[in-house]
N, C-alpha and C positions, 0 to 999 in steps of 0.2 A: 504494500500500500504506500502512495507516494503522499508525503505529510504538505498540508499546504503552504504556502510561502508568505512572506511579511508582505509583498508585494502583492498579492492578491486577497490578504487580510487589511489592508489599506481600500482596495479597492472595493470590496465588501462593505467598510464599514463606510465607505461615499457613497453606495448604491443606498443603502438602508437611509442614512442623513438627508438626499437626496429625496429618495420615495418619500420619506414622512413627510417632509414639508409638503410636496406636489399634493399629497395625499389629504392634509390637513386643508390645505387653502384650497381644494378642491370639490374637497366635502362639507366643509363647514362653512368655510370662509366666504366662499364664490360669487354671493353676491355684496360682500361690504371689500374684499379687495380686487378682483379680478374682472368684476363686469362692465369695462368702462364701458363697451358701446351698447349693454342694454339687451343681450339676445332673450327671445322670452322662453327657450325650451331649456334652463338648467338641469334637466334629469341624464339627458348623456355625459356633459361634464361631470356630475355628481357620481355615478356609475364609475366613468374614468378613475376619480379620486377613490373611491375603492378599492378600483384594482390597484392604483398604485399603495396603497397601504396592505392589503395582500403580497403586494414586491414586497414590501417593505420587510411584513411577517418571515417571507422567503429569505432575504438576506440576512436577517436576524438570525434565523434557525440555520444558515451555511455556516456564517461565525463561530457557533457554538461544533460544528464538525471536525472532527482532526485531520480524516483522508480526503485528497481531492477529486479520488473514483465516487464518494458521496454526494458531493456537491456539482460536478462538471456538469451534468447538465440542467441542475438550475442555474447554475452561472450561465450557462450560455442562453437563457432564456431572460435574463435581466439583461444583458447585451442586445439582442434581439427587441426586445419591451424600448427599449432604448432606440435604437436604429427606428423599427415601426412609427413610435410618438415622433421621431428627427425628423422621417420622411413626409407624417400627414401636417406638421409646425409648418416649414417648410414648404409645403402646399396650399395651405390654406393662406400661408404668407405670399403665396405666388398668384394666386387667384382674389383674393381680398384685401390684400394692403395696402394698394391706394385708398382704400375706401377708410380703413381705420384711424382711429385717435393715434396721436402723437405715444399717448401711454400705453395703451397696446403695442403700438410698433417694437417702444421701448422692450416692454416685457418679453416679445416675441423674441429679438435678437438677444437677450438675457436666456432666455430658453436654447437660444441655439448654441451660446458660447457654454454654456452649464453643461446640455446635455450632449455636444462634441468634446469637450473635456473627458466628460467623464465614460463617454465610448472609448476614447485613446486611452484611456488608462485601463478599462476593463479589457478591451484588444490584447496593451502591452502584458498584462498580467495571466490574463487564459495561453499566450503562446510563451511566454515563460518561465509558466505553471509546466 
């Protein structure tokens, strides 16, 4: 059994930092910080924010793993969870963002330097794992 590395024990505990917040300001929060431009169906965002709190659960419970044949393939599903949320950010930022507030815009490209970070380091960490 191959023991898991500091380098992807860092990376783990960004994933989980990472989910909760999304999770929390997605579930709770959504309409006192996130909703500048007013959408009225909050129940898919809210969903969203679940499941990133279920990541969250996930990356908790690898933490707590010693081998990394235990966790390889939830790792590679919070990579994945990641890339998915970059690709539809990103889309929605490519078909909508002329149309949105200035504070959206902001948040959106806050989203894309956050959740490209922390793909490069779960990347670097699953192949040097």
């Amino acid at each position: 059994m191959t023991e898991i590395k500091l380098l992807t024990k860092i990376a783990l505990i960004v994933d989980a930092i990472i989910w909760l917040i999304f999770g929390i300001l997605l579930l709770f929060f959504y309409d006192i910080t996130l909703n500048y431009e007013g959408w009225t169906n909050p129940l898919h965002v809210r969903a969203f924010g679940g499941l990133c709190l279920v990541t969250f659960v996930f990356a908790v419970l690898m933490l707590l793993k010693k081998e990394w044949e235990k966790i390889q393939f939830l790792f590679l599903y919070t990579i994945c969870m990641c890339v998915t949320v970059l690709i539809v950010e990103i889309s929605v930022f490519a078909v909508f963002g002329s149309t949105f507030l200035p504070a959206t815009v902001s948040q959106m490209i806050f989203d894309f330097i956050i959740l490209g970070a922390k793909i490069a380091l779960s990347i670097i960490a699953y192949i040097r794992q």
